[in-house]
N, C-alpha and C positions, 0 to 999 in steps of 0.2 A: 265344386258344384255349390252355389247357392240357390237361394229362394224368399217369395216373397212370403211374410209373416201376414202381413197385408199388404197394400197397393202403396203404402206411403215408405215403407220403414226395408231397404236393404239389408238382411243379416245372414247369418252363416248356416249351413246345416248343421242340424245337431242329432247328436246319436247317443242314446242314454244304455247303461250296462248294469244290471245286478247281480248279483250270485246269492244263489239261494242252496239251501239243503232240500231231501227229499219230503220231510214235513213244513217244509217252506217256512224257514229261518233264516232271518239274514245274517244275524250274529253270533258268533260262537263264542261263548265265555272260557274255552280253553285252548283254541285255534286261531292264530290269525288267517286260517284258510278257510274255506270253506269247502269250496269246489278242489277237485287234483292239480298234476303239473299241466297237464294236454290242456284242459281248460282255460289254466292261466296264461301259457304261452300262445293259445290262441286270443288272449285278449292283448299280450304285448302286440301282435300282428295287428292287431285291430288299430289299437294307438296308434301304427305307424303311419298308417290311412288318413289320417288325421292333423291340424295346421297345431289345434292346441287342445287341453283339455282342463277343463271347469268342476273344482269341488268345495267344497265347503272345510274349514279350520275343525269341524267337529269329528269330521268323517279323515281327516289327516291325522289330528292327533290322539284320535281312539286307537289309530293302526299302525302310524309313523310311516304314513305311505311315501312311496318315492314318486309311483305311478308315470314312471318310464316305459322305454322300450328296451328289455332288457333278452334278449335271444340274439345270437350270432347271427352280424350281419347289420343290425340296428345298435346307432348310437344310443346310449344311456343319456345323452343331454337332452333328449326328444321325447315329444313333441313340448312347445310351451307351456306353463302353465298359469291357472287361473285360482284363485284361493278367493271364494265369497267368506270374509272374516270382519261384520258389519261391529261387533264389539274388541277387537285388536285381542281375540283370546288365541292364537295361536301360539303355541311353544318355542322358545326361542331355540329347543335344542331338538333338532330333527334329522333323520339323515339324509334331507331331501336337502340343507343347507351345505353339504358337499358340491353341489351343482349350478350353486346360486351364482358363478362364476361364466359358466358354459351354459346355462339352461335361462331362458327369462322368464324368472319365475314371478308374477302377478299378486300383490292382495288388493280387496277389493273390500273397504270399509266406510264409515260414514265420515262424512265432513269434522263432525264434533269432533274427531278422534287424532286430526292432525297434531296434536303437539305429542302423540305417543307413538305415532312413525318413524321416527327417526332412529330408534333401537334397531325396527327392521332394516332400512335405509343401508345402514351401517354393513348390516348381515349380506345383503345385498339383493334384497327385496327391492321390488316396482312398486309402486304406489296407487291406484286409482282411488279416487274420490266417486263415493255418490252420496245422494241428498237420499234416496231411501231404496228397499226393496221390498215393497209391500204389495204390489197389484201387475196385474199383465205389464202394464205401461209400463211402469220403472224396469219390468225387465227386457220390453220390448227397447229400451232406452240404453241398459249396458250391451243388450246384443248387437244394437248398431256400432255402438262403440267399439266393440273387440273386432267385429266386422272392419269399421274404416283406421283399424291398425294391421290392417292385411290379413285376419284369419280368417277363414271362408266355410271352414269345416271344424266343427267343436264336437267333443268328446265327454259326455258328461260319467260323471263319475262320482258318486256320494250318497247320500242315506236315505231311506224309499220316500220321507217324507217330504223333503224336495223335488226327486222324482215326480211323485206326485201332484204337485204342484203347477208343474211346467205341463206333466198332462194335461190336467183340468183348465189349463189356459192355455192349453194349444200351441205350446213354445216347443215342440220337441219334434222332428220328423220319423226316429222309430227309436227300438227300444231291443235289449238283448237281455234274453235271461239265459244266464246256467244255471244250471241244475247241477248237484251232487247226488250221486246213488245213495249215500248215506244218511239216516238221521239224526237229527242233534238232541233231540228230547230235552230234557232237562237241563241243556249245556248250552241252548239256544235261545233266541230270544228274538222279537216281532215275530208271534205269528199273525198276523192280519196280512202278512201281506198270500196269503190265499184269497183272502176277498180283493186284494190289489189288483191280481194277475187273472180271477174270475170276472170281473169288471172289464179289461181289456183284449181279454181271451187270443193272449199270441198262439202263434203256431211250431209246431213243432217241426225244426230243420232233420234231413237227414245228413247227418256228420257224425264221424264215429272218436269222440272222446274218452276214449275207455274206461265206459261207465257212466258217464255221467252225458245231461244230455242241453242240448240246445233249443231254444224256442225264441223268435222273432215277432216284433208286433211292430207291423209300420202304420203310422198315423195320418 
């Protein structure tokens, strides 16, 4: 399924995911979970839905995400990925570079930066080039791009301030939060994002996560 962004520009659908705790934290400074297993395995299902998905080097190597499909039945090399890493600060030791064989896995950094690609190259990193990503345009400009390499349906996946971003410029067709029943208090960190999710005011699915709970905002 795609859609038009506007009437000039072809791109993919896109579908953003967060997790949150129950005092609406996205980070756990003792966890790298947030939400339980039902939750999580309901997001592997989700990626499988999906051609590829798009995150940022900040939100990878805070977690050492793999951001697979990893539930019986779905390969672990899936779906592709996309890594926006505009200053080349990704880690070169990740265990997402076990798949960099089977998986085509994407970074996506500035021009200047070509003579320190090659590290990744090696690894077996993709390369895009862009000239910047500061405003709707530039990213109405890589969406066509991931578009006319065949992917139609994008999965976004990374820190609410990005999120955020592609809201307020219209770049995103819906949005998924989980919720955790539990609080993080003092082990957590962003809470703004309660005025994030009061500003969008998703809706609450009926699906039973044992515990924890679902809410959908489509754009």
């Amino acid at each position: 399924k795609s859609y038009f962004i506007n009437k000039k520009l072809f791109t993919p659908f896109v579908t953003g995911k967060i997790a949150i705790s129950k005092d609406y934290l996205t980070i756990s400074k003792k966890n790298k979970w947030i939400t339980n297993e039902v939750s999580r395995n309901l997001v592997h299902l989700l990626r499988s839905k999906y051609d590829c998905i798009l995150s940022t080097s900040r939100s990878i190597n805070q977690d050492d995400s793999l951001l697979n499909c990893r539930i019986d039945g779905l390969k672990n090399n899936k779906p592709d990925l996309f890594i926006i890493d505009l200053k080349l600060k990704l880690k070169k030791k990740l265990s997402l570079n076990k798949y960099l064989k089977t998986r085509k896995t994407f970074i996506i950094t500035d021009k200047t930066h070509i003579s320190k690609t090659s590290v990744y190259k090696k690894l077996g990193y993709k390369i895009i080039f862009v000239n910047k990503l500061e405003n709707k345009n530039d990213l109405n400009s890589l969406y066509k791009k991931i578009y006319k390499m065949g992917y139609s349906r994008m999965f976004i996946e990374t820190g609410l301030t990005f999120l955020n971003n592609l809201i307020k410029n219209k770049m995103i067709n819906d949005l998924y939060v989980f919720k955790s029943n539990k609080k993080l208090g003092k082990n957590g960190t962003n809470n703004n994002t309660s005025a994030f999710l009061k500003k969008i005011h998703p809706k609450l699915l009926t699906i039973n996560l044992n515990g924890d709970s679902l809410l959908k905002k489509e754009f």
